[in-house]
C-alpha positions in Angstrom: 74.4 -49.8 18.0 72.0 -50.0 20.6 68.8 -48.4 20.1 67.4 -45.8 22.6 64.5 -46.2 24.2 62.7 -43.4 22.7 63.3 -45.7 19.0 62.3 -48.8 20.7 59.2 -47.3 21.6 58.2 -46.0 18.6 59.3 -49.1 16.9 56.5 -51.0 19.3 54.0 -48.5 18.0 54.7 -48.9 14.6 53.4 -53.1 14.9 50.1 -52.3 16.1 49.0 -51.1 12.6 50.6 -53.6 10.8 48.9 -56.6 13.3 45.9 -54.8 14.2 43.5 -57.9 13.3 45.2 -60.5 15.3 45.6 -57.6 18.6 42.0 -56.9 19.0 40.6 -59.7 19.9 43.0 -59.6 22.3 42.8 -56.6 24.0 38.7 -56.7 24.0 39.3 -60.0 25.8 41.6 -58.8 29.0 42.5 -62.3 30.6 44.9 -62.6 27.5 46.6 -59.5 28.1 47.1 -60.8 32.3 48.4 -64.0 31.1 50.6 -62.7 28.7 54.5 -62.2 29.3 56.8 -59.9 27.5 59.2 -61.3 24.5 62.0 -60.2 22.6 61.3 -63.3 20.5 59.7 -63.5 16.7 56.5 -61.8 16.7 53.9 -63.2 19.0 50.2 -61.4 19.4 50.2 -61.9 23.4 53.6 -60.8 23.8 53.5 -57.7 21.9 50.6 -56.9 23.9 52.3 -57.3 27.1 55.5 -55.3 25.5 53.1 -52.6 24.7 51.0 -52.4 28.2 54.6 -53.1 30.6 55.6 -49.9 28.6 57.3 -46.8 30.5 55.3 -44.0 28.9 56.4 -41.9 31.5 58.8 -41.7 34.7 56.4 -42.2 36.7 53.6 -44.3 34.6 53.1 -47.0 32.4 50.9 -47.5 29.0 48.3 -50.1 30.8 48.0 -47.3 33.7 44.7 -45.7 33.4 46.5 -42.5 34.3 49.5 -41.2 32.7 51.5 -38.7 35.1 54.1 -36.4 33.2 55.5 -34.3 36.4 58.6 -35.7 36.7 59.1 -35.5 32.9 59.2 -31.7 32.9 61.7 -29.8 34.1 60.8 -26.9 36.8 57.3 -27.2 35.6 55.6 -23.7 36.2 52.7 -24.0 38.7 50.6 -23.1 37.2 50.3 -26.6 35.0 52.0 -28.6 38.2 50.0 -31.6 39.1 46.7 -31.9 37.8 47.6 -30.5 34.1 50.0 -33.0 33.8 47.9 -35.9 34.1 45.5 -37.2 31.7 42.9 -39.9 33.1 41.8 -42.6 30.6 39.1 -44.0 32.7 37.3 -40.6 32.0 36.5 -41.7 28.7 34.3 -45.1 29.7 32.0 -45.4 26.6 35.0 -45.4 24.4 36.0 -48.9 23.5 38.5 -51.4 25.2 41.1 -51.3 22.0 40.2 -47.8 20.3 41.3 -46.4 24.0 44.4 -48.2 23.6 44.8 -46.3 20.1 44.3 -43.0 21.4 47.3 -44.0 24.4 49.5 -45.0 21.5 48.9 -42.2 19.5 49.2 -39.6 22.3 52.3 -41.5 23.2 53.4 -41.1 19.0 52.8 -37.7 19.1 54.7 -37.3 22.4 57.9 -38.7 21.6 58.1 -37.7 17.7 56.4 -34.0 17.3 58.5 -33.0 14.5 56.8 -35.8 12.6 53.4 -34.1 13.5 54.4 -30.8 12.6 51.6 -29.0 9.7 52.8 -30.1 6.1 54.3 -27.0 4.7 55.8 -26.1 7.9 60.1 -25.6 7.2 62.5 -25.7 9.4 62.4 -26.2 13.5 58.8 -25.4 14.4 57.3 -25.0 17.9 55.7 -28.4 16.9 59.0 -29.9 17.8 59.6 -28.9 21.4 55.6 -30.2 22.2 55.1 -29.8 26.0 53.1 -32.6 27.9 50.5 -30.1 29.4 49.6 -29.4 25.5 49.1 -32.6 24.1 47.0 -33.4 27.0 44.6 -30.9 26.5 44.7 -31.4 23.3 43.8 -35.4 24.2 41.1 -34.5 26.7 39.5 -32.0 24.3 39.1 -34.9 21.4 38.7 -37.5 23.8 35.3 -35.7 25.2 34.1 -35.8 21.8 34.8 -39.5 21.1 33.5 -40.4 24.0 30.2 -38.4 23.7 30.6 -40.1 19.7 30.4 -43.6 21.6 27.8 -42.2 24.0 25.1 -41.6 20.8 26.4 -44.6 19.4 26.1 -47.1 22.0 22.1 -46.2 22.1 22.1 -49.5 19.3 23.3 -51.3 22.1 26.9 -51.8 23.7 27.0 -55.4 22.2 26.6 -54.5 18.7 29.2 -51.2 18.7 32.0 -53.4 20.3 31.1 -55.8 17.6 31.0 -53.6 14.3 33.1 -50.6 16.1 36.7 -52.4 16.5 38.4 -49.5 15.8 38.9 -45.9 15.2 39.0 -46.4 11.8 35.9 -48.7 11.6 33.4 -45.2 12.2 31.8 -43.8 9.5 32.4 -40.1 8.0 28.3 -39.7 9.1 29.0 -41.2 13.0 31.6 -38.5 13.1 28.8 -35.8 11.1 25.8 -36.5 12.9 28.0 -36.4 17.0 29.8 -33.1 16.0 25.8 -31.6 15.3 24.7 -32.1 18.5 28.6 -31.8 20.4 27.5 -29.3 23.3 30.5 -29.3 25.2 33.4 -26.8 24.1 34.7 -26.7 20.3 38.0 -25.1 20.4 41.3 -25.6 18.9 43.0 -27.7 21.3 40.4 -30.4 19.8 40.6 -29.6 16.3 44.5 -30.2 16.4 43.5 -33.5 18.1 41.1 -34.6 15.3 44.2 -33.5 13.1 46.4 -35.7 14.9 43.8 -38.3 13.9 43.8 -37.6 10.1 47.9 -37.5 10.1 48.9 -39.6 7.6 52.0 -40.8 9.8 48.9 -41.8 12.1 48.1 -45.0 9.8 51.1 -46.8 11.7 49.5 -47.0 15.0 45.8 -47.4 12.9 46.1 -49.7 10.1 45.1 -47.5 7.6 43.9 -43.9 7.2 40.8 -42.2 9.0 39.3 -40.7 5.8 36.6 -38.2 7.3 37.3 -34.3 6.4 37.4 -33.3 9.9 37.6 -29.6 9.6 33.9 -29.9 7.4 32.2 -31.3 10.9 28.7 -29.2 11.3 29.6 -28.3 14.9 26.6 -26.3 16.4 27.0 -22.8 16.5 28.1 -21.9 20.1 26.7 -18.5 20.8 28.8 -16.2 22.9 27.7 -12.8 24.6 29.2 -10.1 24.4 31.0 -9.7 27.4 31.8 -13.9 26.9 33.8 -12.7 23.8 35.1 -9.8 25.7 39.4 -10.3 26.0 39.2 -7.3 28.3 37.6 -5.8 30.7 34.9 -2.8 30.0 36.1 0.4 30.9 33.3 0.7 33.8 34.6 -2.2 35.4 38.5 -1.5 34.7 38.0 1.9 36.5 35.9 0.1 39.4 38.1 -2.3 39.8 41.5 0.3 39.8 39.6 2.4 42.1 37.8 -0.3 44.5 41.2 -2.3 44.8 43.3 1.3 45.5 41.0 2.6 48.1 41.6 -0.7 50.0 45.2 -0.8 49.8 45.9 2.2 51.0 43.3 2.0 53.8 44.5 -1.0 55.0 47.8 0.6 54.7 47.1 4.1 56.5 44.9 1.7 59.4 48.7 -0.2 60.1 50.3 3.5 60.4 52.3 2.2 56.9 54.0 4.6 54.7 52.1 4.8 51.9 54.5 5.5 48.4 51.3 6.4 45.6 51.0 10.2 46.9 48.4 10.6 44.1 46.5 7.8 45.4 46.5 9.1 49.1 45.1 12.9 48.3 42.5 11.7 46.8 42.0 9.2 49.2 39.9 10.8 51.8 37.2 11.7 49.2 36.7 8.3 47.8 36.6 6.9 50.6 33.7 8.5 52.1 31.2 6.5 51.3 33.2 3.0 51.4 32.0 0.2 53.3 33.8 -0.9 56.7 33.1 -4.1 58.3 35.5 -2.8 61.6 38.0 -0.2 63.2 41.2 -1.8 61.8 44.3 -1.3 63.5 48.2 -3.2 64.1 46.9 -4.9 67.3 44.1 -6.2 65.1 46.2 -7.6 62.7 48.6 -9.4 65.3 46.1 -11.0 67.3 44.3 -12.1 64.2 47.7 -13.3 62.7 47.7 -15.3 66.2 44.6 -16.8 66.1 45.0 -18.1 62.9 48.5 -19.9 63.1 47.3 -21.5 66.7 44.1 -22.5 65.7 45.9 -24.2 62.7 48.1 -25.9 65.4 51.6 -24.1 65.1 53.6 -24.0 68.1 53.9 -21.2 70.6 58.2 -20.6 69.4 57.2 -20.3 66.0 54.0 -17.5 66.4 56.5 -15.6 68.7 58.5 -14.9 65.2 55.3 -12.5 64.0 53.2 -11.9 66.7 53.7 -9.7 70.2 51.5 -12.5 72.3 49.9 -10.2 75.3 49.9 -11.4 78.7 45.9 -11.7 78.6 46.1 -14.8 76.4 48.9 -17.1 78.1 48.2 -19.7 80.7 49.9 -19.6 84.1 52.6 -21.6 82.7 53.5 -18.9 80.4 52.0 -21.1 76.8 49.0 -20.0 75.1 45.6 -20.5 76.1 43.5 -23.0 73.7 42.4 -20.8 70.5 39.1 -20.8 71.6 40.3 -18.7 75.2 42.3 -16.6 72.9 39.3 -15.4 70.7 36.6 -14.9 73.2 39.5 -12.7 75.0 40.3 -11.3 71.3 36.9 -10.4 70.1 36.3 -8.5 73.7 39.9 -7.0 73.3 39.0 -5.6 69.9 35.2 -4.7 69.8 34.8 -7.5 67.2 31.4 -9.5 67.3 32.5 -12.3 64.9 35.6 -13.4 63.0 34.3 -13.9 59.9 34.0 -10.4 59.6 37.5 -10.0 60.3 38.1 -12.8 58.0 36.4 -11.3 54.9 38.3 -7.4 55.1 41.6 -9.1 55.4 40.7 -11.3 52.0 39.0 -8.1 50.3 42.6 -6.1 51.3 44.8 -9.4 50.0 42.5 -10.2 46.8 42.6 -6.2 45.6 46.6 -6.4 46.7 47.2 -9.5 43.7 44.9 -7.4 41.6 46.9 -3.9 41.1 50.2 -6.3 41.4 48.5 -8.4 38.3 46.9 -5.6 36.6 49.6 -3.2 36.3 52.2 -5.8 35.3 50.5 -7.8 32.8 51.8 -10.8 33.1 51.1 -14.3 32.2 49.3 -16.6 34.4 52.1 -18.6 34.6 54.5 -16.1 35.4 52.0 -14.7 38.1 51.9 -17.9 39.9 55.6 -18.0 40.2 55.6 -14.5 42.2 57.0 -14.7 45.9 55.7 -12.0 47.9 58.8 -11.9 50.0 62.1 -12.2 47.0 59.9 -10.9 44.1 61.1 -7.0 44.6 64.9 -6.6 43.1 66.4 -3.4 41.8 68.0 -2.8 39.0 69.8 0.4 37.3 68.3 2.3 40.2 64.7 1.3 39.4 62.5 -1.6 41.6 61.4 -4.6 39.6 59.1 -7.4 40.3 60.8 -10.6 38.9 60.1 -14.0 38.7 60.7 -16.7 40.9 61.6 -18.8 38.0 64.6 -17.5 37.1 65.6 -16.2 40.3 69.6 -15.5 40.1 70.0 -14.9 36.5 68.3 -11.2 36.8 70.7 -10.4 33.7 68.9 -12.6 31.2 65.4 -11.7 32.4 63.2 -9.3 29.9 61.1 -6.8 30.8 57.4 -7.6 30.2 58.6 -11.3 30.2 60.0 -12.5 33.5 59.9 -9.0 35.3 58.4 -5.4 35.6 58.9 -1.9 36.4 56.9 -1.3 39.8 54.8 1.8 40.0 53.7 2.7 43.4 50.6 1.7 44.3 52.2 -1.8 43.1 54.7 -0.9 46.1 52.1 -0.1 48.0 49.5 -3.4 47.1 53.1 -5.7 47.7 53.6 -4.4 51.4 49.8 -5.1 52.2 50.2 -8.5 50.7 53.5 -8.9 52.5 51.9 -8.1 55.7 48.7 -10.3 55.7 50.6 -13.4 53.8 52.4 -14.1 57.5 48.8 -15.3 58.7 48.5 -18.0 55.5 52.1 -19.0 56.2 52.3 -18.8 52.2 54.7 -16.8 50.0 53.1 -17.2 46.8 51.1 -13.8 45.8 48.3 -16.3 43.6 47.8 -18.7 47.0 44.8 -19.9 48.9 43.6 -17.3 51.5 43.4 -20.3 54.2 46.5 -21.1 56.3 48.9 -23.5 55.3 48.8 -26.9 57.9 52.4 -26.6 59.7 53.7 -30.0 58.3 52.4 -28.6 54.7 54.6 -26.5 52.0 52.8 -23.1 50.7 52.0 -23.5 47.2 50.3 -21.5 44.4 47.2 -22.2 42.0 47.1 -23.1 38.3 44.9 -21.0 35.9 41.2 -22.6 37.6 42.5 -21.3 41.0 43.4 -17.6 39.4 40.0 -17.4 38.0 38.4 -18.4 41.4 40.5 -16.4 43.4 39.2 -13.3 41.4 35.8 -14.6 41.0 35.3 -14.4 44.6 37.0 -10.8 44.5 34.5 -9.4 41.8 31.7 -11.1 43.9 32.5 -8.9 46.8 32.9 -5.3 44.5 29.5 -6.5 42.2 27.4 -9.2 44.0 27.2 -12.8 42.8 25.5 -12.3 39.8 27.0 -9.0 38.8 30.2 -10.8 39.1 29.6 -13.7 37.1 28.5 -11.4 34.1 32.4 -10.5 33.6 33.0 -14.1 32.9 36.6 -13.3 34.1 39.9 -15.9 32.8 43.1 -14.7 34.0 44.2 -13.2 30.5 41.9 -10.3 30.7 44.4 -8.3 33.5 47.1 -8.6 30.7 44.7 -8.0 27.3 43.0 -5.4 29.1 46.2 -3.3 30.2 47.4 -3.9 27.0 44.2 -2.3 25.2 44.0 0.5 27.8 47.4 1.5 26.8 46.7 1.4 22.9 43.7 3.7 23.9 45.7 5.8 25.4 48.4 5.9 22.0 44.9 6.3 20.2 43.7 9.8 22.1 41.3 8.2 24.4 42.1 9.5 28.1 43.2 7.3 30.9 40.8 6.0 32.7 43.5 5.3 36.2 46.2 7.8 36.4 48.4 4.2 37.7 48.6 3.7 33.7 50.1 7.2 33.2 53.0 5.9 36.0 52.9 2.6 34.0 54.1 4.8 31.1 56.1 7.0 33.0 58.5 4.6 34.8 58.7 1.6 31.9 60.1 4.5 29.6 62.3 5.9 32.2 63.7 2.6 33.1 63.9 1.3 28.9 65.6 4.7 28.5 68.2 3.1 30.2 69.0 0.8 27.5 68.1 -2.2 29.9 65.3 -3.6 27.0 66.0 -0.7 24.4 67.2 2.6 23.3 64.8 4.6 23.4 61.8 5.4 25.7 58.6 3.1 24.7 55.5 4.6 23.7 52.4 3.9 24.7 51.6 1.3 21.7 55.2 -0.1 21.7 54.6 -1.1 25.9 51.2 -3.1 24.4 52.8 -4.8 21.8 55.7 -6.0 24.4 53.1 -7.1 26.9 51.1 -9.3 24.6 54.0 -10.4 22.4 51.3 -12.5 20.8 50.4 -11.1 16.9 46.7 -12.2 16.6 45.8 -10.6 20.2 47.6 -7.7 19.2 46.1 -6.7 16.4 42.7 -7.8 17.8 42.8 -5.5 20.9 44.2 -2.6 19.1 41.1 -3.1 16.9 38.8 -2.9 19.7 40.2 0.2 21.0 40.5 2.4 17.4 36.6 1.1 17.5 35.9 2.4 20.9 37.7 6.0 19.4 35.3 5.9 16.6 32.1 4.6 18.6 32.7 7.7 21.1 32.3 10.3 18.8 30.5 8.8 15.6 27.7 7.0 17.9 24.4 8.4 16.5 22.6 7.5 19.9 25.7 9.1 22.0 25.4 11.7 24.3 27.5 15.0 23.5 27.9 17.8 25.3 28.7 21.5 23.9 27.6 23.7 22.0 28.4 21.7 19.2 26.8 18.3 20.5 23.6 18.9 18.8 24.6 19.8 15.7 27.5 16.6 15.8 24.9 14.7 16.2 22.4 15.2 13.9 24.9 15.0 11.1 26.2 11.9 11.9 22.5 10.6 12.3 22.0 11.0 8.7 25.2 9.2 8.0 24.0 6.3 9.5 20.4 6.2 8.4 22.0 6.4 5.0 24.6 3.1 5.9 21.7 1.3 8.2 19.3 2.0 5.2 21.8 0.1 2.2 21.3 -3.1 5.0 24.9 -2.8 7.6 24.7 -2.9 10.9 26.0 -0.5 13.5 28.7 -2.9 14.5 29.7 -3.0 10.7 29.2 0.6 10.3 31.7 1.5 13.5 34.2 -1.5 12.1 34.7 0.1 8.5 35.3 3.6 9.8 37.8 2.0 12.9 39.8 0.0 9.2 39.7 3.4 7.0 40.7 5.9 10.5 38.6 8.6 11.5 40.6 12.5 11.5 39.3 13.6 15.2 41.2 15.3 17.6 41.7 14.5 21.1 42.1 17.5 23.3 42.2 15.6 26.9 39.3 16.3 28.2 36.8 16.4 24.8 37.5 16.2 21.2 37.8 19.2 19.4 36.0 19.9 15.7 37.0 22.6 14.9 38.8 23.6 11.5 42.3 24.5 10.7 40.8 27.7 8.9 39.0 28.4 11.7 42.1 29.2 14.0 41.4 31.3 17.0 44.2 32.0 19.5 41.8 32.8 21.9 39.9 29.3 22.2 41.2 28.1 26.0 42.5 25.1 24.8 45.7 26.5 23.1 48.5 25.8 25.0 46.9 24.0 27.8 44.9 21.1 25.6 42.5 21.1 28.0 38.8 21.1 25.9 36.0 23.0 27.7 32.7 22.7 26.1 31.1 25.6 28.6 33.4 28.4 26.7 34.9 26.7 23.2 32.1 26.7 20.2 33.9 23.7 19.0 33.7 21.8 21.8 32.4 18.1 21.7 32.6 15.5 24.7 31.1 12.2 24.9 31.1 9.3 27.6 34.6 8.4 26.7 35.5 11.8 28.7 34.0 11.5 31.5 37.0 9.3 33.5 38.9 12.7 32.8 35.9 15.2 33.7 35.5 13.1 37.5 39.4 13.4 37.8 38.3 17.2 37.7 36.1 16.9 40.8 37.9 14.4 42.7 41.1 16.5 42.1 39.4 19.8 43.1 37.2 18.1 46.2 40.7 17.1 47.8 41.8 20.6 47.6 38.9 22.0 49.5 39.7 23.8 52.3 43.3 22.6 52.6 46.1 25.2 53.9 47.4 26.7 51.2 44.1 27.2 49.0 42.2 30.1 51.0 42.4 32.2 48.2 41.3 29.5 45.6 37.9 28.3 47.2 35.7 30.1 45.1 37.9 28.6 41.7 38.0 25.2 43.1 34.2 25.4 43.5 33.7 26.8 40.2 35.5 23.8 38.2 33.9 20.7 40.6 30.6 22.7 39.8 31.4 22.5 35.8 33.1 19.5 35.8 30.0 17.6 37.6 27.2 19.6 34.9 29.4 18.2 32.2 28.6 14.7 33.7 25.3 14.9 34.2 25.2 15.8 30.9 26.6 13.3 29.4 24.5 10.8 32.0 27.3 9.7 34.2 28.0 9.2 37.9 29.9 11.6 39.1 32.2 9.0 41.3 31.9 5.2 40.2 
């Protein structure tokens, strides 16, 4: 029986232990490896060595390349791991030496084409261990790598000569070389190393080493990385969640209203004009804007005149007597005239504001992966289903049936609608389909593609920038898991009392339970914390975010240094001041304090707008709130509300503003007055902006 290939390689790697001493010399000397020639004969040092470096450790690479390439070993790879994070470079890794390098190849290879073997002792049954993915192992590679090289780096201070004398290999370090690099390791400690240095310590590993690398790894004394607050942050703070919601929906929908576009988030749209009074325009925006800009840009990047004719109406002004466009340099000095526009940059940076807060709502309000969101198509992605428009996939496109909600496609709200059309309508001037894509246009001999996790976070990046300013923006320390993390722990607010803080998440709600009600992904209509736990689907985040919000609950209205409004605020807050004095005074800290009363759950009721103290004894079927939950602090003795109202108290204004003086309402003025007028001396109150 002939063995397959997979065997035979393994079967190579399993000689290197056992002939280590006669190999080395070898390999440190590279004019024996070139001379060398392969052999199936009795074991010969030189010819194993050339076996081993004329190995196929890919489709595309082979072991004595100094890149290894996996993309054509992965099927349908998503794109967000395409190219670059399925490559590893050895030559990275230059103070590392000659045969050591070649042990970490071998074992990367091991661990490659035998992960079962790998698995973590104890570990029963088919683990995940055993389907390892390429993109994986290689960051798990890279992350140990960095710290054996930087291990070399301190090392080689004795002098190169003497390490690649006394450091042969791997297991020639001491358990101290290993103690004393991990103390002053800067660069990032995560777990992608740790399972590398694990990999190390295997004992299946002595077959590529020779014998066993006896150095407790997970005893290391790694420095002690100190993360700020916001750096350990999975989501995004409230103040910035609402900014971004509202910042990202006002330009939407002016973009939207400028291109005469039905607009389908009516909600959105009446509050609209009161927003938007005091955002910033660069320029009067209009459809002849758009398709001359759309012009411009495909010509200037050289596409022909047949092919701009598809998306643009080309006036008379900018074609030659011959009847072919002018030079794009003709065209924009007749453009800018045309359209009152001093300089195209201007132009430039709206449309990428409008396209940047367009991915936002579609990413926010979904939750999806990374990887997912870089498989969206702007112009397949919308699909209906039992009467209800999805976003799906690209992945899967065709197989609609076997997709799961939260997974590989989502209920659409409307502003999501609304931030797909805009996206729709400026993605014609990139030439690129992909929602996650560069903003520049696509070369007419190139094919649009979209970016891996470093381009999502620099996408956004330069979004934030624009909202907060450089610095501001760099504060959030944004990844591309905080859309999801955060809409799942503004949801588990929400199941927790806390108000929303975007009506969008109340259509969230609405139209996942309609649509699950179905029976399309269960029987029975989601609740708020049972759409969280599907989002995340991952245990540890789950129970970590749902943490952080029943700690918010119990910060908001247990904070000694809070602000409360009502009659009652005073009083609320002198009790609980002596509480804490007491719990501050026996040595915990206010973090440790607001964590034990978030694990033993606080009896507080919500009441919309405030939270309401008062007593079951106490019951008064005149209080205002009965029947409409609505808690006003002005005319209800019980009356308590904190910061973590206000979102709620400014939908008050912003509601009531838009009502002003609108047909209908004549006889409501002096009301409508009277609640903005409340509603804004509850905010001040509490010392909060009225509009964010």
């Amino acid at each position: 029986m002939i063995a397959s290939k997979q065997e035979q390689s393994i079967k190579l790697l399993h000689q290197l232990g056992r002939h280590k001493d006669a190999l080395i010399p070898l390999v440190i000397s590279e004019i024996n490896i070139k001379q060398a020639e392969p052999s199936t004969q009795a074991f010969n040092p030189s010819a194993l060595i050339a076996n081993l470096m004329k190995l196929n450790v890919t489709k595309l690479s082979r072991f004595e390349d100094t890149i290894w390439d996996y993309n054509d070993d992965v099927l349908n790879p998503p794109k967000s791991i395409r190219g670059a994070k399925l490559k590893i470079n050895f030559s990275k890794y230059s103070n590392v030496p000659p045969y050591i390098l070649v042990e970490m190849k071998c074992l990367l290879h091991y661990v490659l084409a035998a992960p079962e073997s790998f698995k973590k002792s104890g570990m029963k049954g088919k683990s995940k261990r055993g389907s390892l993915k390429p993109n994986t192992a290689i960051s798990q590679f890279e992350g140990g790598l960095r710290y054996i090289d930087f291990l070399f780096g301190q090392l080689n201070e004795m002098g190169v000569e003497y390490v690649l004398d006394k450091y042969k290999s791997i297991t020639d370090v001491f358990d101290a070389d290993f103690r004393q690099a991990a103390s002053a390791f800067q660069l990032r400690v995560d777990n992608q190393l740790k399972q590398f240095l694990r990999y190390l310590s295997h004992p299946l590993s002595i077959r590529i080493l020779g014998e066993q690398v006896k150095v407790d790894f997970s005893t290391l004394p790694w420095p002690t990385q100190e993360v700020s607050k916001r750096e350990q942050s999975l989501v995004f703070e409230n103040e910035i969640f609402e900014r971004n919601t509202t910042h990202s929906t006002q330009k939407v929908l002016g973009f939207l209203m400028s291109l005469e576009e039905e607009v389908n988030d009516k909600v959105a749209l009446s509050h609209y004009e009161f927003l938007s009074k005091n955002a910033k325009r660069h320029f009067s925006f209009n459809k002849e804007t758009l398709n001359d800009y759309v012009l411009i840009r495909l010509l200037t990047k050289g596409y022909s005149d047949e092919y701009i004719s598809k998306f643009c109406d080309i006036s008379r002004e900018y074609l030659r007597d011959d009847g072919k466009l002018m030079f794009s340099e003709n065209v924009r000095k007749i453009a800018k005239a045309r359209h009152g526009i001093s300089h195209f940059d201007d132009l430039r940076k709206e449309v990428n504001e409008v396209y940047y807060a367009s991915a936002y709502i579609i990413y926010q309000f979904t939750g999806m992966r990374p990887s997912e969101a870089a498989e969206i198509k702007i112009s397949s992605c919308l699909n209906s289903e039992n009467g209800f428009d999805l976003i799906c996939s690209n992945v899967k496109k065709g197989r609609l049936d076997n997709l799961k909600l939260f997974d590989d496609k989502w209920v659409t709200i409307p502003i999501m609608k609304d931030a797909l059309r805009a996206a729709q309508l400026i993605s014609v001037l990139k030439n690129n389909d992909y929602l996650l894509s560069n903003v520049d246009t696509v070369a007419p001999d190139a094919e649009g593609d979209s970016m891996g996790p470093g381009g999502i976070a620099h996408f956004f990046n330069n979004y934030f920038a624009s909202i907060y300013g450089d610095e501001n923006a760099k504060k959030i320390n944004f990844n591309p898991y905080m859309l999801r993390h955060t809409l799942t722990y503004q949801l588990y607010r929400a199941e927790l009392g806390l108000p929303f803080i975007s009506f969008q998440l109340k259509h969230v709600v609405d139209h996942v339970g309609r649509y699950t009600s179905f029976g399309a992904t269960s029987d029975t209509t989601l609740g708020y914390g049972e759409i969280a736990e599907r989002i995340t689907q991952d245990k540890a985040h789950t129970r970590e975010i749902r943490h952080l919000a029943e700690v918010e609950r119990v910060k908001s209205v247990m904070d000694p240094e809070g602000n409360y409004a009502g009659p009652k605020g005073r009083e609320h807050k002198h009790r609980i001041t002596k509480v804490f004095q007491g719990y501050l005074a026996a040595g915990y800290s206010r973090d440790e304090i607001f964590d034990a009363m978030a694990k033993q759950g606080l009896a507080v009721i919500n009441v919309g707008s405030g939270f309401c103290f008062g007593g079951v004894e106490d019951f008064d079927d005149s209080l205002p709130c009965i029947g409409s939950l609505r808690c006003n602090p002005i005319r209800c003795s019980n009356a308590v509300v904190t910061k973590v109202n206000a979102p709620k108290w400014r939908e008050v204004v912003v509601t009531n503003r838009a009502l002003l003086g609108r047909e209908g309402y004549e006889d409501r003025q002096e009301q409508l007055l009277s609640a903005i007028k409340e509603a804004e001396g509850v905010l001040k109150l509490l010392g909060e902006e009225v509009l964010i």
